[in-house]
C-alpha positions in Angstrom: -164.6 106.0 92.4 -163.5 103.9 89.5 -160.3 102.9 88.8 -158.2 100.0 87.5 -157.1 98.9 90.8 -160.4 97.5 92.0 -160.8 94.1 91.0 -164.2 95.0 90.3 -163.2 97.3 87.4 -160.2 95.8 85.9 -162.1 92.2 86.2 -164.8 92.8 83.8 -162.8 94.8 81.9 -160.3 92.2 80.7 -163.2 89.6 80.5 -165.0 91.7 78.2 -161.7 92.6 76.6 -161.3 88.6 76.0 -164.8 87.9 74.7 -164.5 90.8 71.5 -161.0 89.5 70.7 -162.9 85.6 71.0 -165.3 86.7 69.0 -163.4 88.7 66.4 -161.0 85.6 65.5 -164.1 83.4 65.1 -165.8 85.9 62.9 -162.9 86.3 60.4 -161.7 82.2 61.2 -165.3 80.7 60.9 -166.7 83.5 58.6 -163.9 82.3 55.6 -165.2 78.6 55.9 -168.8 79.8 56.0 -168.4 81.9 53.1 -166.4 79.4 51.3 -169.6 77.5 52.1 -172.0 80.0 50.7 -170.0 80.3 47.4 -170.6 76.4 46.7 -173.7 77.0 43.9 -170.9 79.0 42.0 -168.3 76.6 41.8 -168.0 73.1 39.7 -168.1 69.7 41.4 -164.5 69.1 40.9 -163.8 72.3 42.7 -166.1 72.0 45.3 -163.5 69.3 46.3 -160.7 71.6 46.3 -162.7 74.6 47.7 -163.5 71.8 51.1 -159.6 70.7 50.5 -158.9 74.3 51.5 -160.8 74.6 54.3 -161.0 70.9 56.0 -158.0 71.2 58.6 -159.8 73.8 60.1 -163.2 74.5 60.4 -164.1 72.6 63.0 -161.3 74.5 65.4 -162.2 77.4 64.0 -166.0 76.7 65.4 -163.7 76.5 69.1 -163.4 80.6 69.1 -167.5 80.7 69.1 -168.0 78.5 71.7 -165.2 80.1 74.1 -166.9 83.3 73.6 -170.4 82.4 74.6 -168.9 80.1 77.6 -167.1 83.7 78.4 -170.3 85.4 78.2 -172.2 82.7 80.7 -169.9 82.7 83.1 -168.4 86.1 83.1 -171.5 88.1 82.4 -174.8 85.7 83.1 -177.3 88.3 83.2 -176.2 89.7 79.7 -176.1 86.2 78.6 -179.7 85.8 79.8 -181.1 89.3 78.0 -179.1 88.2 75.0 -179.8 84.4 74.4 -183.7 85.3 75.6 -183.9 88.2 72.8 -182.3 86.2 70.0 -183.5 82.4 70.9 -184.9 82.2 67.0 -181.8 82.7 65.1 -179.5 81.0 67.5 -181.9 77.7 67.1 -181.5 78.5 63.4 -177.5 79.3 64.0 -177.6 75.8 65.9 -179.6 73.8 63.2 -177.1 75.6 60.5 -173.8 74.2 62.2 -174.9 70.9 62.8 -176.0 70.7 59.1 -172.3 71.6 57.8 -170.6 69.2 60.6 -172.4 66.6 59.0 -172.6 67.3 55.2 -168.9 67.6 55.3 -168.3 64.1 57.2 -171.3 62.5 54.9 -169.9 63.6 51.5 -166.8 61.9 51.8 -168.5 59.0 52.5 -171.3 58.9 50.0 -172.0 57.1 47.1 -171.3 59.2 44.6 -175.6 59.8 43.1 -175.8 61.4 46.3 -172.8 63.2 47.0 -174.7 66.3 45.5 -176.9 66.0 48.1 -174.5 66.5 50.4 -172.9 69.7 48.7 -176.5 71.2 48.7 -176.7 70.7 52.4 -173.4 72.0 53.1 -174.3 74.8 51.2 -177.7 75.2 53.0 -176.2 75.2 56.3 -173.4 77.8 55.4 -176.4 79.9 54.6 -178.4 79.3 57.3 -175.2 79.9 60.2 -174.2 83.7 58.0 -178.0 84.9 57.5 -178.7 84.0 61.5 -175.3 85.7 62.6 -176.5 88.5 60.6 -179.5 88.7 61.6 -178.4 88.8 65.2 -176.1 91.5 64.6 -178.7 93.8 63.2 -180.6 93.4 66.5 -178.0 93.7 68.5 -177.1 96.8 67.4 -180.8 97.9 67.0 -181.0 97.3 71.0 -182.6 94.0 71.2 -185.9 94.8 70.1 -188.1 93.2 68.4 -190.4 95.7 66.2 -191.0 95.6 62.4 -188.4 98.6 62.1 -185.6 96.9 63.8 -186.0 93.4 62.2 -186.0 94.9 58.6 -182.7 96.3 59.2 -181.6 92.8 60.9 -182.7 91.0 57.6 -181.1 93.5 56.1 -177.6 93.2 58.0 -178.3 89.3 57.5 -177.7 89.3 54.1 -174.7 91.8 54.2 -172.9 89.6 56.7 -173.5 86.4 54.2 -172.1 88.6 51.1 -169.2 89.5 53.8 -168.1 86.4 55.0 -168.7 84.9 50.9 -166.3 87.6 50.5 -163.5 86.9 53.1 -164.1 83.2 51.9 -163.1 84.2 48.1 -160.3 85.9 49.9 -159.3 82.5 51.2 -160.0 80.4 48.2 -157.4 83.0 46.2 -154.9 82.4 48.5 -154.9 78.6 49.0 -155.9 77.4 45.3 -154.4 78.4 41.6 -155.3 78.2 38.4 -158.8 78.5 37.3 -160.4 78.0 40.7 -158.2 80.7 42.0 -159.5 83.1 38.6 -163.2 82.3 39.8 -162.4 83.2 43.4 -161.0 86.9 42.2 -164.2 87.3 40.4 -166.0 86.2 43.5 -164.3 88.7 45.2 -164.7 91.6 43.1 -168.7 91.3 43.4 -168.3 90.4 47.5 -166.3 93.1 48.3 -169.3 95.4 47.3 -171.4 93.6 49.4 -169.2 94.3 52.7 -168.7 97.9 52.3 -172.5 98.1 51.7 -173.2 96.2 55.1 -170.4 98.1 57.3 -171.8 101.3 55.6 -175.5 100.5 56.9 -174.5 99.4 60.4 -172.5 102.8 60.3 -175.2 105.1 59.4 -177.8 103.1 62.1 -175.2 103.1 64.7 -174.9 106.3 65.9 -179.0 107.0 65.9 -179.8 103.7 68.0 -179.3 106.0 71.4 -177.8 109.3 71.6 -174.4 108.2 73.9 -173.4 106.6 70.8 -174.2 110.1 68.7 -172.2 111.7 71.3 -169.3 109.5 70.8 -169.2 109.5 67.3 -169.7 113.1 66.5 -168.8 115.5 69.7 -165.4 116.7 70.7 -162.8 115.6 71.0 -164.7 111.8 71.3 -164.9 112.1 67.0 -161.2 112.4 66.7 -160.8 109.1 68.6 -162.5 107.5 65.8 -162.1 108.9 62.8 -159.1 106.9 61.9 -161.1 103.9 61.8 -163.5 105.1 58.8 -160.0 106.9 56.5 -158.6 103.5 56.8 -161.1 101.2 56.0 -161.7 103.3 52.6 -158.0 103.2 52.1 -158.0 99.3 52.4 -161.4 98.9 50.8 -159.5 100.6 47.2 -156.5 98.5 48.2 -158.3 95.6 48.3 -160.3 96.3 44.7 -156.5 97.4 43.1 -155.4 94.4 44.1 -158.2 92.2 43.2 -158.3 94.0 39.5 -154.7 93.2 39.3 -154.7 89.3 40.4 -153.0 86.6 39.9 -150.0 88.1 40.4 -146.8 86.2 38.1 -145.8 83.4 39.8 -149.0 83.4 42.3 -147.3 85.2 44.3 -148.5 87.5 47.2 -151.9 85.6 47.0 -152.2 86.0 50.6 -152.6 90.1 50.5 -156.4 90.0 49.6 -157.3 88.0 52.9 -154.7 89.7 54.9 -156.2 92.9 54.0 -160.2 91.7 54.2 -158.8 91.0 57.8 -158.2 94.3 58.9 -161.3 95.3 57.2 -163.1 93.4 59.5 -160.9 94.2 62.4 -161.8 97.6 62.1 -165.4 97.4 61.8 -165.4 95.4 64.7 -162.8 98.2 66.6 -165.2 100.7 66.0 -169.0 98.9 67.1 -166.9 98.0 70.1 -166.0 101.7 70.9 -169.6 102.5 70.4 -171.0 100.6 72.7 -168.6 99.8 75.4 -169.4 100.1 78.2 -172.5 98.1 77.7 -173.0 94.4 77.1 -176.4 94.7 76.3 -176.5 97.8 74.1 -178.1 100.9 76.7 -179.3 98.3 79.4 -176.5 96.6 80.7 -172.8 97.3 81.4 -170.1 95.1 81.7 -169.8 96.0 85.3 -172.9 95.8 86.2 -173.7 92.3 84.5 -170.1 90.7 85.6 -170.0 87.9 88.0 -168.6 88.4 91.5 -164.6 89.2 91.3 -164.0 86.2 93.6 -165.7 84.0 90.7 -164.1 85.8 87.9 -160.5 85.7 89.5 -161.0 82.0 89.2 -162.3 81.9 85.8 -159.2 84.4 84.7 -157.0 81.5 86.1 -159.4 78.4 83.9 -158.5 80.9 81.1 -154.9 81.8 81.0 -154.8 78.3 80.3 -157.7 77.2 78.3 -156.9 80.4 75.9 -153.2 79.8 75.1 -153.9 76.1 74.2 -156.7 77.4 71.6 -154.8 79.9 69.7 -151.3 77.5 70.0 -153.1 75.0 68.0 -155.1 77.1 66.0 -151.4 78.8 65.0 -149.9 75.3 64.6 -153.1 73.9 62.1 -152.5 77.1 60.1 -148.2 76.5 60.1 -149.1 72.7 59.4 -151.4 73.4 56.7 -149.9 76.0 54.9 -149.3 76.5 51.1 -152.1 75.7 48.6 -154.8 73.0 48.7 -154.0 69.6 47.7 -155.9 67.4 46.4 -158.9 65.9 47.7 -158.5 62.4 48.6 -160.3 59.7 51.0 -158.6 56.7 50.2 
């Protein structure tokens, strides 16, 4: 019999619980500064500078939440992290290649000459791409099950280029709240084509869902299991109109409430990811493997859970304290 009491249950449980919320903040963190990536070809040299002004204090610790969540994976689930890292080996190399890229076309630009400083924006750019399109990719087959047939990698590719057009969103988001003036009139504009592109993507991953096995039909559609949901869907079209009446009504006089659009993208994706979790917990590997039945030994996770109480606080107090620091709009760009 199951119940919270047995370390067994309660273990994974929270370590699973730990992962989505790990992987939630670096999706929204990092997918702003990838996005903000993605959107370079659209914006002028000049405000390329600001656009990397806005996000330089914090994409690298924003790159923290990814790796805490696949180190939470490995150690608290290493079987699912064997199925999942064997499956998607491809675009996590690509992933990989992607990240590296950005690291060092950020460093390199500030420190080129400046014939090849475009060189550097164009690789920026190139890796943004390449890290959204592989995370996309990989969500498509993760929700398609993890296999790898013509069907299921059309709607990965598919669900690769929604994620890019979500996170260039969520990054136009960001650049409205942290720049002004004509930059800031660009991002709105950015934003008003983006935000079509998420509710396409959330809408596809919606409709597939619920047909990749028929526990997740039941969850979504029988009674009373629907009415746990259905909140999730009402509000996300209530934010989604939100978001465009806001959009269609920025800047506001005196800039102010420029933070509302990326607030409110937030708890967009918030809910999206709310309701794939509900769809497929308990598994970790979607219909193959359950959190319980992949977790480590609770002996091995009790001592993990300890590493953690400490390594997780530390993370999100300086990832609160970059984003107190750094408040208020971009400055300018300077190296000297």
């Amino acid at each position: 019999m199951y119940y919270f009491g047995d370390p067994a249950i309660w273990l994974p449980f929270v370590f699973a619980g730990l992962m989505g919320v790990s992987i939630l903040i670096y999706v929204v963190l990092d997918g702003f500064d990838l996005g903000v990536g993605v959107l370079f070809p659209l914006a002028g040299e000049d405000e390329k500078d600001r656009m990397i002004a806005s996000i330089g204090p914090f994409w690298d610790a924003n790159e923290t939440w990814l790796v805490l969540a696949v180190g939470l994976l490995l150690v608290a689930f290493p079987s699912a992290h064997g199925a999942i890292l064997t499956a998607l080996y491809l675009p996590v190399a690509i992933m990989l290649i992607g990240l590296i890229l950005r690291g060092v076309a950020f460093e390199f630009r500030a420190k080129a000459p400046t014939p090849h400083k475009r060189l550097w924006n164009n690789a920026f750019f190139v890796g943004s791409l390449m890290t959204s399109l592989s995370q996309g990719f990989m969500l498509g087959m993760y929700v398609m099950g993890l296999e790898w047939t013509w069907i299921n990698v059309g709607f990965a590719l598919l669900t690769a280029v929604f994620l890019t057009v979500g996170y260039s969103f969520i990054g136009a988001t960001w650049v409205i709240h942290k720049t002004a003036g004509a930059l800031q009139i660009k991002a709105v504009e950015w934003a008003k084509g983006g935000i079509w592109g998420l509710v396409l993507g959330i809408g596809a991953i919606s409709l597939a869902t619920p047909f990749v096995s028929a526990r997740i039909f039941d969850k979504w559609f029988s009674w009373p299991e629907a009415l746990y949901l259905s909140p999730l869907p009402i509000l996300s079209a209530a934010l989604v109109y939100a978001l465009w009446a806001m959009l269609r009504k920025m800047p506001f006089a005196e800039d102010r409430f420029s933070w509302l659009p990326f607030a409110a993208a937030t708890a967009l994706w918030v809910m999206a990811f709310g309701g794939m979790a509900y769809s497929f917990y308990p598994f970790v590997v979607p219909d193959q493997i359950t959190i319980y039945e992949a977790a480590s030994a609770p002996e091995s996770l009790f001592i993990i859970l300890i590493g953690t109480c400490i390594v997780l606080p530390t993370i999100m107090g300086y990832t609160v304290l970059s984003y107190f620091v750094f408040r208020g709009k971009a400055s300018e760009l300077r190296y000297d």
